[in-house]
DRENZAGU-460295 format. One record per residue: x, y, z of N, C-alpha, C, O in turn; residue in one letter; residue number from 1. Coordinates in steps of 0.001 Angstrom, whole numbers, plus 524288, in hexadecimal, padded with zeros to 5 digits. Layout:
# residues N
+-------+-------+-------+-------+-------+-------+-------+-------+-------+-------+-------+-------+---------+-----+
:   n_u :   n_v :   n_w :  ca_u :  ca_v :  ca_w :   c_u :   c_v :   c_w :   o_u :   o_v :   o_w : residuo : num :
+-------+-------+-------+-------+-------+-------+-------+-------+-------+-------+-------+-------+---------+-----+
:     X :     Y :     Z :     X :     Y :     Z :     X :     Y :     Z :     X :     Y :     Z :       a : NUM :
...
+-------+-------+-------+-------+-------+-------+-------+-------+-------+-------+-------+-------+---------+-----+
# end
This chain:
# residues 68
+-------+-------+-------+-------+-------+-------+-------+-------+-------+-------+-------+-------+---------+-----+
:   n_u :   n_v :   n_w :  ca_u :  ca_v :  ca_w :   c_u :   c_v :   c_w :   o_u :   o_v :   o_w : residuo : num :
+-------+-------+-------+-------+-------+-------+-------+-------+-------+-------+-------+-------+---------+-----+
: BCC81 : BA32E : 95F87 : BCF42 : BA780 : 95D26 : BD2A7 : BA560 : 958BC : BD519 : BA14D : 95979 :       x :   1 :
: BD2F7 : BA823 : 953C5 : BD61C : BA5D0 : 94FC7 : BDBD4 : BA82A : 94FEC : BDC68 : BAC27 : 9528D :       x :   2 :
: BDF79 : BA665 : 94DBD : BE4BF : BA81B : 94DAE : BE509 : BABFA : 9499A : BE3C8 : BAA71 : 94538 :       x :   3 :
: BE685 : BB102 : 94A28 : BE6E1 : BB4B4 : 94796 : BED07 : BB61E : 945CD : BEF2F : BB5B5 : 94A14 :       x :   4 :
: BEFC9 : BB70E : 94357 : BF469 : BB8D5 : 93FF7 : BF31C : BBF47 : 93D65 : BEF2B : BC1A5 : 93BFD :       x :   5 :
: BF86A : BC055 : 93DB6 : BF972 : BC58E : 93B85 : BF71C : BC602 : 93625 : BF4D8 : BC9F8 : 934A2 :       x :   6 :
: BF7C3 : BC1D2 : 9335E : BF64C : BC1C3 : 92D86 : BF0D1 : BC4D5 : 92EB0 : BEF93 : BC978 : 92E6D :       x :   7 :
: BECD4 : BBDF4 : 930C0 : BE66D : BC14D : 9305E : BE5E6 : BC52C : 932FF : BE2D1 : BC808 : 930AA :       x :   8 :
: BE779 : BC75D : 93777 : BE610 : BCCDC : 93A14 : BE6AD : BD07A : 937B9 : BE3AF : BD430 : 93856 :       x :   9 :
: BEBF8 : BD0C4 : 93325 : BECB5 : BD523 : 930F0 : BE845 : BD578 : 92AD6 : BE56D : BD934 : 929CB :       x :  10 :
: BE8C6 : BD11C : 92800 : BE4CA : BD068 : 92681 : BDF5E : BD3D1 : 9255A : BDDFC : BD708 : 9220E :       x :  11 :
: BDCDE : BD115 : 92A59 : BD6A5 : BD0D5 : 92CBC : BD7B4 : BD7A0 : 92DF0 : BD48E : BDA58 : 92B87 :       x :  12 :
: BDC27 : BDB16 : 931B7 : BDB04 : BE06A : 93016 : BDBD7 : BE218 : 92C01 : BD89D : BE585 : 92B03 :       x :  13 :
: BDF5A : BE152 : 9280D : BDFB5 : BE434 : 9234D : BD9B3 : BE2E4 : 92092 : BD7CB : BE5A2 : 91D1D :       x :  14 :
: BD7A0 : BDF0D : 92265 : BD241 : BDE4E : 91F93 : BCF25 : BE212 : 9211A : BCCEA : BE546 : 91E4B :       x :  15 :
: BCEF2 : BE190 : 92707 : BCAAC : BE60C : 929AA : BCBB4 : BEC75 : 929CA : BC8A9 : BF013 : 928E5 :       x :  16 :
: BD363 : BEC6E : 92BD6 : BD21F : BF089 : 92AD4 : BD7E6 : BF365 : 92743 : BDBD4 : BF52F : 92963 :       x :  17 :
: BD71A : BF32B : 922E7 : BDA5D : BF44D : 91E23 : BDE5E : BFA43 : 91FE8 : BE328 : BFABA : 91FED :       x :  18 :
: BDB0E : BFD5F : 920F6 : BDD93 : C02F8 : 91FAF : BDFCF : C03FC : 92480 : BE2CB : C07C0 : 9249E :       x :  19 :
: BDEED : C00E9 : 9299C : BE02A : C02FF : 92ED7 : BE582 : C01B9 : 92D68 : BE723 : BFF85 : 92974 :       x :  20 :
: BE863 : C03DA : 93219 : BEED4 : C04DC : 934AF : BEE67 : BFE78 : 93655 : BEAE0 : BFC35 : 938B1 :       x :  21 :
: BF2CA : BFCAB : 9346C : BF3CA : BF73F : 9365A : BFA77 : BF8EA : 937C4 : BFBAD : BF622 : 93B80 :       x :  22 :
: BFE79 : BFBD9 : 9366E : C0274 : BFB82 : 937FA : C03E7 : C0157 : 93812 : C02AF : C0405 : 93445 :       x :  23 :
: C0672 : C0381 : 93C2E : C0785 : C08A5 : 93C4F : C0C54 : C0809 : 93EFA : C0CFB : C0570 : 942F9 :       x :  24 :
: C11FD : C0C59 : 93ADB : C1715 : C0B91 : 9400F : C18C9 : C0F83 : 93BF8 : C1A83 : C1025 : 93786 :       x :  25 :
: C171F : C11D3 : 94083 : C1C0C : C18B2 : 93F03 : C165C : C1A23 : 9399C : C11B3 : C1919 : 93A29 :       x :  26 :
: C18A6 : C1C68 : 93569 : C155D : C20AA : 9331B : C1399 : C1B36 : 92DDD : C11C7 : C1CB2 : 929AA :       x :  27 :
: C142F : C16FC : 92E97 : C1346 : C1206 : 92C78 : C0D8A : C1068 : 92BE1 : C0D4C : C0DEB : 92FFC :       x :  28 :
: C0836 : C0FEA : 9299B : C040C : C0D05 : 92B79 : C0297 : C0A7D : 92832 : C0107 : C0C9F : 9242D :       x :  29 :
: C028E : C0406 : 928C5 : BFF3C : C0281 : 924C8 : BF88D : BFF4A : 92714 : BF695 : BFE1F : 92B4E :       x :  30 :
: BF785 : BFF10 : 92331 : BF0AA : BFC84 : 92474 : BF0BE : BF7F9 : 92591 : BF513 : BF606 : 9264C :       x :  31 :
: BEC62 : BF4E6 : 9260F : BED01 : BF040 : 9267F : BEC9A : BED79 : 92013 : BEDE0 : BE8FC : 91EE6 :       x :  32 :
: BEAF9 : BF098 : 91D60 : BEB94 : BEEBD : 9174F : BF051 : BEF40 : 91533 : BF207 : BEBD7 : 91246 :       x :  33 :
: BF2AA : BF2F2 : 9163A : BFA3F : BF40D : 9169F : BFCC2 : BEE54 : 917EF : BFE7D : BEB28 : 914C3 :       x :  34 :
: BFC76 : BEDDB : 91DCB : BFE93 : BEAD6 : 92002 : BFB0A : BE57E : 91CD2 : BFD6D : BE165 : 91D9B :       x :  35 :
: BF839 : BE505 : 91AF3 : BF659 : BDCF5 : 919A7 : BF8A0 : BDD69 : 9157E : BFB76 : BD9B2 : 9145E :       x :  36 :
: BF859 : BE27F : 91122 : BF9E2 : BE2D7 : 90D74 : C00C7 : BDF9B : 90ACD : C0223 : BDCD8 : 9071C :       x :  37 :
: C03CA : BE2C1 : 9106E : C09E3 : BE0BB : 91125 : C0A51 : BDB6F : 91234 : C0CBE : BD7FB : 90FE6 :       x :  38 :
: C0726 : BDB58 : 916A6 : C0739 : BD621 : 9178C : C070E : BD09D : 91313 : C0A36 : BCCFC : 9133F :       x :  39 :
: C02D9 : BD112 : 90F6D : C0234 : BCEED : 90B3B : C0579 : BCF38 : 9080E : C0578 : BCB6F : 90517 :       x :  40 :
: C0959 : BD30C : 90707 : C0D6E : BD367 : 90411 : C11D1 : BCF94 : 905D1 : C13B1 : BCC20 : 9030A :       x :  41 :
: C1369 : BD0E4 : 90BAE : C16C1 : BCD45 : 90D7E : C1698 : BC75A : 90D6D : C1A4D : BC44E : 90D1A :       x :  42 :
: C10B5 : BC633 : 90DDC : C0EA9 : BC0D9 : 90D55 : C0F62 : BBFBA : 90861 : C1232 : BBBEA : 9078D :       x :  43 :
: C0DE0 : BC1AD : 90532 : C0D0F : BC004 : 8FEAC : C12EF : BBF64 : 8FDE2 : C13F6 : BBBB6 : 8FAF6 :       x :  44 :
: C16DD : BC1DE : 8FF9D : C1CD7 : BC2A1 : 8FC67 : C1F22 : BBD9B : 8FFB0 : C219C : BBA7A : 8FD03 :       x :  45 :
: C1E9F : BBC75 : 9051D : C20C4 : BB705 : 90627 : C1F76 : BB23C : 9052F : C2211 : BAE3A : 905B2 :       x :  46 :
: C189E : BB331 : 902D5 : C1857 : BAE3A : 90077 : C1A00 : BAE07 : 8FA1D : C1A43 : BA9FC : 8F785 :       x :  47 :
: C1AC8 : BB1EF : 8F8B8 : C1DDC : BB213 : 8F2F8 : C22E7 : BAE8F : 8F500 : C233B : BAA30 : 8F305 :       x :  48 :
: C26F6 : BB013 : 8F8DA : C2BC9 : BAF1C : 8F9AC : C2AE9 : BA812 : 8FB1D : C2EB2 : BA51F : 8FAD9 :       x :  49 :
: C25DD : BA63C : 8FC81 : C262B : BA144 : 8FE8B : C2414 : B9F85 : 90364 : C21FA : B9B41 : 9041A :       x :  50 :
: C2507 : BA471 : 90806 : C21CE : BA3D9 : 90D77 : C1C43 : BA161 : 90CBA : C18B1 : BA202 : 90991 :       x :  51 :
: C1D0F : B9E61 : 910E3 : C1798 : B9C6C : 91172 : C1668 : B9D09 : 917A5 : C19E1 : B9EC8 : 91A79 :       x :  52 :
: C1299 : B9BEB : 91945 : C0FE2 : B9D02 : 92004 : C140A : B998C : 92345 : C1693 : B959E : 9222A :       x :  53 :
: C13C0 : B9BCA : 92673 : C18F8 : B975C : 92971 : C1EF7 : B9818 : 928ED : C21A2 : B9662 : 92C8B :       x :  54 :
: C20D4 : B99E8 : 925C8 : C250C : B9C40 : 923AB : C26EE : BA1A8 : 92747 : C23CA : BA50E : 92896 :       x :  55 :
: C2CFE : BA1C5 : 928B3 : C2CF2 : BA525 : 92AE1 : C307F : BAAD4 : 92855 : C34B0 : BAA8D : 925FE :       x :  56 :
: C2CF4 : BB0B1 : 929C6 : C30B8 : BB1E3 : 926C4 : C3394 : BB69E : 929A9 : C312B : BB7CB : 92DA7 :       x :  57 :
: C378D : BB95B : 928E7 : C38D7 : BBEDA : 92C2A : C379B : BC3A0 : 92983 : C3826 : BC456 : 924C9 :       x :  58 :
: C3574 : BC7BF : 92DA9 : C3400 : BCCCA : 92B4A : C37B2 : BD066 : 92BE7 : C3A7D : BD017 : 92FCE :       x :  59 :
: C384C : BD39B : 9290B : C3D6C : BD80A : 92BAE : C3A4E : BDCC3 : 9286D : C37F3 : BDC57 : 92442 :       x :  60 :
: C3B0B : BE160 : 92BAA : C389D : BE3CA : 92C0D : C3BFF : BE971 : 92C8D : C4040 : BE8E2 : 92EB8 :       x :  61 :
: C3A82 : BEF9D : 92A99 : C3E86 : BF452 : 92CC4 : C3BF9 : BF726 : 931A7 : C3733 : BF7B5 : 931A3 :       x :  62 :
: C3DC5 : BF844 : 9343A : C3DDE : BFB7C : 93988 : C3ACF : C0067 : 936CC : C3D37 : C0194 : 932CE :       x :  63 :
: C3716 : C0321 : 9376F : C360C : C0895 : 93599 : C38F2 : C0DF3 : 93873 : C36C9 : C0EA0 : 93CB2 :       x :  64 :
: C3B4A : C1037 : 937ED : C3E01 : C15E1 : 93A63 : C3A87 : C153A : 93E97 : C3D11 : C13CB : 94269 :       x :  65 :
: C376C : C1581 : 93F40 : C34B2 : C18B3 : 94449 : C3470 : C14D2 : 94835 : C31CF : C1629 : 94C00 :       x :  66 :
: C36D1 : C0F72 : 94877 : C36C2 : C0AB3 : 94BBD : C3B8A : C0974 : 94CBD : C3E28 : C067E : 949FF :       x :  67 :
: C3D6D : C0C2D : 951C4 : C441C : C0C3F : 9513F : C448F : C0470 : 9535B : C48D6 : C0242 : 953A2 :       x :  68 :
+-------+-------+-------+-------+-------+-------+-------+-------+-------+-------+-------+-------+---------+-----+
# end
């Protein structure tokens, strides 16, 4: 069995399946092309800043209304 990561899983579905529901919370949905899409953004902007693999970093994030 090979070692799998969030990266390729999310990946390999946005490959297969682009338009499906990959994240739903409250009246929120994005695809899995949504979601690799962001993802790549976030990746691309910390290696602008210098991050490299191994590097650790913190996420912070807002609470949505409907998630007390």
């Amino acid at each position: 069995m090979s070692a799998l990561n969030l990266d390729s899983l999310l990946e390999e579905s946005a490959r297969r399946y682009p338009d499906r529901e990959a994240v739903v919370s409250g009246p929120t949905r994005l695809t899995y092309r949504q979601v690799d899409a962001a993802a790549n953004q976030v990746a691309n902007l910390l290696t602008e800043r210098g991050i490299t693999p191994g590097d650790k970093v913190a996420l912070m994030g807002v609470r949505p209304p409907h998630r007390p």
